[in-house]
N, C-alpha and C positions, 0 to 999 in steps of 0.2 A: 577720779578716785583720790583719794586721800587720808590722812593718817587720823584713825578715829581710835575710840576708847576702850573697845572691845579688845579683854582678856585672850580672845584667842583670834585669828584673821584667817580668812577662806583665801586662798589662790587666786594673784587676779589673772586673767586670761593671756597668755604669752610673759607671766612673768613670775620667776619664783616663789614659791612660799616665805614667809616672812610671818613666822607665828606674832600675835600681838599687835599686828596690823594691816590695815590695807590702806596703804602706800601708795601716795600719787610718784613718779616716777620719772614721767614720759620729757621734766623743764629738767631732768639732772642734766650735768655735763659730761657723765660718764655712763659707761652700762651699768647694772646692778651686781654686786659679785655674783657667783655662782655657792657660796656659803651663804647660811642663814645672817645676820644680825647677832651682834654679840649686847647689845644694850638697848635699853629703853628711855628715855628722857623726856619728860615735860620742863621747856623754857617758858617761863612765865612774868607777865609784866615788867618787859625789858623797858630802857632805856637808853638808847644808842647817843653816845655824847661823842664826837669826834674835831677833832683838830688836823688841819696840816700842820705837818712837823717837818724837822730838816731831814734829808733825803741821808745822809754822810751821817747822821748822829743816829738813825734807825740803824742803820748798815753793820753799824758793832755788836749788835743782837744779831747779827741772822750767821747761821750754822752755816757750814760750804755748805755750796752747790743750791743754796735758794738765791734768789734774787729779787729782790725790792719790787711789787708791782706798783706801778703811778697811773695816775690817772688824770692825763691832760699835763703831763708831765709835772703833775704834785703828789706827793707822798700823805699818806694819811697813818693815824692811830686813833684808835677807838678804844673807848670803855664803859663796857656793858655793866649795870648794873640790874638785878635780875634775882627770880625765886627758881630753884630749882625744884620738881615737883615728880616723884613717882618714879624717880630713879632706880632702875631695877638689871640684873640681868636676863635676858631670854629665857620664858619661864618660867620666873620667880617673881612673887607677888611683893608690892612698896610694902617695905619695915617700917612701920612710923619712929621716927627717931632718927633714922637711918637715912632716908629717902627722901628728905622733904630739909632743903636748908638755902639760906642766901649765899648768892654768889657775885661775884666781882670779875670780871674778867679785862685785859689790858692786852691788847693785839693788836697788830700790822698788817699786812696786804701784803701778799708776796704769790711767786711764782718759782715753780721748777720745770725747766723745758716746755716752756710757755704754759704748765697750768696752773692758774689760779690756784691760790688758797688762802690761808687764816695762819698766821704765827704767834703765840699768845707770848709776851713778855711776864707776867703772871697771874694769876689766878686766885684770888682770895674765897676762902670758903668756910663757912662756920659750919666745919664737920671735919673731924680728926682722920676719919675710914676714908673717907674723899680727896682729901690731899696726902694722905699713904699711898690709896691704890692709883690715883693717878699720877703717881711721880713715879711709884714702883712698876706700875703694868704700859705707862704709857711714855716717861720721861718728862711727863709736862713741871713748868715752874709750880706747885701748888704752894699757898703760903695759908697757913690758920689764920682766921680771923674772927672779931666777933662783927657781927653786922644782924641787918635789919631793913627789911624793903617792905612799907605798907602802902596800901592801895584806899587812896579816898575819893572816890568817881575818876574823874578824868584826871586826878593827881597820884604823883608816886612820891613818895620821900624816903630816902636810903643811905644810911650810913655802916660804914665798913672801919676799922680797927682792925692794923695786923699786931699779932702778940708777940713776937718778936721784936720788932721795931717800931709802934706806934705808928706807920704811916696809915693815912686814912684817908676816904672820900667821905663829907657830910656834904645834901644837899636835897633836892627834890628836882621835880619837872611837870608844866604844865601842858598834856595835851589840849590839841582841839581841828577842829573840822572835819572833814570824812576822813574814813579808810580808805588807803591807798595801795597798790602796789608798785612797784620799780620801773619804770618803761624801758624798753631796749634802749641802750649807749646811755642811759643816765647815770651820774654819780650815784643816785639810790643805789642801782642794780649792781654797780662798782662794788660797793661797799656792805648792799646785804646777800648776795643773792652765791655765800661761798657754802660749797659742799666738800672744799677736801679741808683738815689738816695737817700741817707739816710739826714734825716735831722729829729731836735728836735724841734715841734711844738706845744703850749700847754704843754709842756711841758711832752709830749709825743713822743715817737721814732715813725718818720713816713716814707714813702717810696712815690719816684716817678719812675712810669716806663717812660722809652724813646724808642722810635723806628725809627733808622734811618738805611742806607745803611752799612754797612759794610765802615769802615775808610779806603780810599787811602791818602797816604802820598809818601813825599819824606827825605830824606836824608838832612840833613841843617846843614849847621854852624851857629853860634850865635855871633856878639858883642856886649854886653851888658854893660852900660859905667856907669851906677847906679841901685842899686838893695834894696834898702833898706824897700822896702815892704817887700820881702822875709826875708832879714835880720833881722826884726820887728821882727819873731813867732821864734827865737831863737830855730830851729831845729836840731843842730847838724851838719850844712853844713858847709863843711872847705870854700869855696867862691864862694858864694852867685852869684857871674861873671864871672863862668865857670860851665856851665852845664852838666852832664854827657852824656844826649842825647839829641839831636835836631832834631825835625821834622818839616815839613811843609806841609798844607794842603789845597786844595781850599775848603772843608768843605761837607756839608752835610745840606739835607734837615729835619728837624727831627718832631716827631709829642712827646707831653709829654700828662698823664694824671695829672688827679686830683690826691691827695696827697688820700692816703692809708693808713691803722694802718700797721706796723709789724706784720705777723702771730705770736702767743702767742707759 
């Protein structure tokens, strides 16, 4: 099973209803709540740019009680650039205007009591509703920006502008070869294969579960021709314009819930 298009989803067998989709399920690392689904989201035409960075210069970003996940005892950040598509609540049908905008994303690898998840450093987004409700409903960094992610065959080029302070990603990426997925113990899987969020709300550690397909990607190169968003958070990265790994993805259908405490 997996997460399809249909406006409304049938029950799949031994697993809750989840109006607006039918949810593959069975690869999460956790069970399914026992509540519906608060969101709908289409990720679309990602591109995964990642560097190791210093392990001691992440560690000033993270809230008590997370802890840095490494893998092979190196630290990683990542920065997705990406179209957000059909953004909606449970129920409620994509507003055009509203539901359809570029996004930036800038996140780490961590864990709480050994589980995995995603820590975003910020989130650039050209939509005013979207970095309100998600600072207001969820605590996340959102910052405005204006941007643009276009799709020419196998290429992406995307640039981002925050309106506050000027920092920006310009650049592109060239996939190529087959689609893949993560194999067990690989860095892939390391690095795509998270389903929870951590973020500090209230000023409380709180958790978002996600559930989407298992990530296909491909192989990519990157020119990136200014990066000084990344450059901003002073990580430890020798250049900010050469990234260690490059991916490319048409994305995923995904379903989020509502925001959780941390088991104590």
């Amino acid at each position: 099973m997996s997460i399809d298009d249909r406006s409304d989803g049938e029950a799949s067998a031994g697993l809750p209803q989840h109006r607006g989709s039918d949810a593959r399920f069975d690869h999460l690392p956790f069970p399914i709540p026992d509540r519906p689904h608060s969101v709908i989201q289409h990720w679309r035409h990602l591109t995964f740019l990642h560097w190791q960075a210093d392990p001691q210069q992440i560690r000033r970003y993270l809230p008590d009680g997370l802890e840095l996940d490494l893998y092979q005892d190196k630290a990683y950040v990542g920065l997705l650039p990406f179209q957000m598509k059909h953004v909606r609540p449970r129920g409620m049908l994509p507003i055009p205007g509203i539901c359809y905008f570029p996004e930036f994303n800038l996140r780490t690898y961590v864990q709480y009591q050994g589980q995995g998840g995603i820590l975003f450093l910020t989130l650039e987004a050209q939509s005013r509703i979207a970095c309100w409700y998600g600072h207001r409903s969820y605590g996340l960094p959102y910052q405005y920006a204006r941007g643009r992610v276009q799709v020419e065959g196998d290429q992406y080029r995307w640039q981002t502008r925050r309106v506050s302070d000027g920092l920006e990603l310009i650049g592109s990426c060239q996939a190529f070869g087959e689609s893949m997925q993560a194999q067990p113990g690989s860095l892939e899987q390391f690095l795509f294969e998270r389903y929870r969020l951590y973020t500090l709300h209230d000023r409380q550690l709180k958790m978002v579960r996600a559930a989407h397909d298992p990530w296909k990607f491909r192989i990519a190169e990157a020119t990136i021709v200014s990066n000084t968003l990344l450059d901003s958070y002073d990580l430890g990265i020798a250049d900010v314009r050469q990234p260690d790994l490059v991916h490319a993805s048409d994305g995923v259908k995904a379903l989020t819930w509502s925001l959780e405490p941390v088991a104590q």
